[in-house]
N, C-alpha and C positions, 0 to 999 in steps of 0.2 A: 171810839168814833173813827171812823174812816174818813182821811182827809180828803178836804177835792181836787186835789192834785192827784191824789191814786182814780176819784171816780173817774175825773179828764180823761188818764192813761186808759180805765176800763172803757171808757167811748170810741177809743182812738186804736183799736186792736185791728189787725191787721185782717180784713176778712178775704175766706176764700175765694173770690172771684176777682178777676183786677178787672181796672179802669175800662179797659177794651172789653170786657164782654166774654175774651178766654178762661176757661176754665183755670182755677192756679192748678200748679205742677204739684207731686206729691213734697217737695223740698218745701215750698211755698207754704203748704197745709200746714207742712211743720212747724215753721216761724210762727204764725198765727197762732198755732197751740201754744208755743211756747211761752210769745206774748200773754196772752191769756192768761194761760194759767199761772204766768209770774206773778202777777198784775194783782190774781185771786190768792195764790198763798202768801206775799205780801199784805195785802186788806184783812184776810180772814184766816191764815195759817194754812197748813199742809192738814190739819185734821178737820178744819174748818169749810173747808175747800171741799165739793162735791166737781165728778166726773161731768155728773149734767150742766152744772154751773161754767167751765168748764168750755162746755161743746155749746152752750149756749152764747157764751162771750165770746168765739170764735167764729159761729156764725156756722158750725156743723152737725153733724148728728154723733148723737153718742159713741155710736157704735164709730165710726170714722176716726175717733179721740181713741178709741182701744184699738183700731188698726194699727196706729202710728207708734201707740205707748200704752205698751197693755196693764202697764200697772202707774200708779201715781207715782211711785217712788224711780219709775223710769225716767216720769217725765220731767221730775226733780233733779234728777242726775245729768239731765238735758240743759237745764234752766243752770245749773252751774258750770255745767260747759264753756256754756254762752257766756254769759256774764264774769267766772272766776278766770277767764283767761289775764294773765300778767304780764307776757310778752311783752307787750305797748309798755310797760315800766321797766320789766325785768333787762331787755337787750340794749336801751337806752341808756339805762343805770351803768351797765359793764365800762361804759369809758369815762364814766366819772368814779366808778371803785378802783380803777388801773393808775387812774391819776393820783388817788388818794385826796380827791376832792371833799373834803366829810360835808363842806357846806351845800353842794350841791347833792349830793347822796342824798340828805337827810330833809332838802327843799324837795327831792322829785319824790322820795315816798308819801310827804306832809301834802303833797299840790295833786298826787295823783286822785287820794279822797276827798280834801279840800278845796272846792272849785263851785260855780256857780252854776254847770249844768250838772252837778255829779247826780245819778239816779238813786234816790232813796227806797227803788227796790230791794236792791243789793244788802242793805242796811235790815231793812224789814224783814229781807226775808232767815236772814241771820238771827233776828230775837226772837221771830217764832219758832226757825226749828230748836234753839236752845233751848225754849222754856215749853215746848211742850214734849222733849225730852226722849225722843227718839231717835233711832240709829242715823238719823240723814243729818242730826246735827253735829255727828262726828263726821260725815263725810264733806260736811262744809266747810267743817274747822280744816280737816287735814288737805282740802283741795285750794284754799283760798287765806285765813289766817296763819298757816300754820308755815304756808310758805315765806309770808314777810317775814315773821320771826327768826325764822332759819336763815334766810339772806341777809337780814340788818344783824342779827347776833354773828354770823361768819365777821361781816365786815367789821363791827365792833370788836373781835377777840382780835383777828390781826394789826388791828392800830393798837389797841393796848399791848401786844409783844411787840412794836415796832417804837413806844413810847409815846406816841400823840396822844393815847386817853389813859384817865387816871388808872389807874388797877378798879376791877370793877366785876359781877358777873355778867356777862354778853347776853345771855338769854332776858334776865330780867331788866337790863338796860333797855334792849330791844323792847319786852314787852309793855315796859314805861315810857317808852316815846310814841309808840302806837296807842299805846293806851290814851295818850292825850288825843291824839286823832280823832278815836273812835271816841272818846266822852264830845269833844265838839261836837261831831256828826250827830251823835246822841242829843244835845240842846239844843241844835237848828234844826235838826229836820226830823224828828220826832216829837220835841216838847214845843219845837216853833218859836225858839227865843230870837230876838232880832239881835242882828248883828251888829256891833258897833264899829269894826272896822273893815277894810276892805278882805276880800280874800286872800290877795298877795300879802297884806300887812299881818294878815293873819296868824299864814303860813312862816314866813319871817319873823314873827315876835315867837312862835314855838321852839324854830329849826335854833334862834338866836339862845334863849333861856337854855335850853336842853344841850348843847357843843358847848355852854360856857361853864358850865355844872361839869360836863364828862370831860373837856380837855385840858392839859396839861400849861398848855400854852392858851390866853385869853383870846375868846374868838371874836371874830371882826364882824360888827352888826351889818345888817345890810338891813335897809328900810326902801320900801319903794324903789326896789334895785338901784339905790347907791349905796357904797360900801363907807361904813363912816366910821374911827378909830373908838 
């Protein structure tokens, strides 16, 4: 069943004309598609997903939708542009890996999915292309998962040769902290479990369990951003 927070977003699609009456720009068009069509292979899949559906939730004509992105799997490669960019986490992060921060490394990966506006497109659109098991669900994996793992396993191997974390392998360290991530994301905003603690506290009771398990030295809880022994 399609939740109503996906139909909302399909209402809420950005259409071709703006406010004033001007025609939108060919840039503009694009947004709209892309909105759109995220919106639809999120609800309904990448196979599920029809062009007319599509040019219909955009508020254009078919053939307009093949001007832009002649193929579906274009517009797909669009929609992870958009959305898999990491920057906003990735250049942040560099001065708490310099510092050898592990607590705050390991709060801004957990805080970057874990949040109260996070878009459960992003999440959607990830289980439909895995399980309907076509090539675009490799190019998800290697544009967007495959990234975290390679930056949190870097940072994890060098604390381990530098002694702060136990001996351990980096890769599947990495993919078991992430892997808590994404099972959460998976119980609130797919199965719809309600939450019983805040976001921050959330975030904090994972980042705390998982540094106290891989470091060497006992890590320092922080609850409600205070640090308590």
């Amino acid at each position: 069943m399609v939740s109503e927070r996906l139909l909302t977003m399909k209402k809420r699609v950005a259409q071709p004309v703006k406010e004033n009456g001007r025609r939108a720009s060919g840039q503009d068009r694009q947004a709209s598609l892309i909105a759109a069509a995220a919106t639809l292979f999120a609800a309904k899949g990448f196979n599920g997903t029809t062009t007319k559906e599509i040019a219909k939730a955009a508020g254009v004509s078919e053939a307009l939708v093949f001007k832009h992105f002649p193929t579906k799997r274009r517009l797909y490669a669009a929609i992870l542009a958009e959305k898999a960019s990491l920057n906003e986490l990735l250049e942040p992060m560099e001065a708490a890996v310099k510092a050898r921060d592990d607590h705050r490394v390991f709060t801004m990966i957990a805080r970057y999915r874990i949040r109260p506006d996070v878009d459960s497109t992003f999440l959607r659109l990830l289980l439909f292309s895995a399980l309907e098991g076509h090539e675009l669900s490799e190019m998800f994996f290697g544009k967007h998962l495959k990234v975290f793992y390679d930056h949190l396993a870097s940072y994890i191997r060098i604390r381990i040769e530098e002694g702060a974390f136990k001996p351990a392998d980096p890769l599947l360290a990495a993919r078991a902290f992430i892997g808590v991530v994404v099972h959460h994301r998976l119980l609130h905003e797919i199965f719809n479990i309600p939450m019983h603690q805040s976001h921050e506290d959330t975030v904090a009771t994972y980042v705390d369990l998982f540094l106290t398990g891989l470091s060497k030295v006992p890590a320092i809880r922080r609850t409600s951003g205070r640090a308590t022994p």
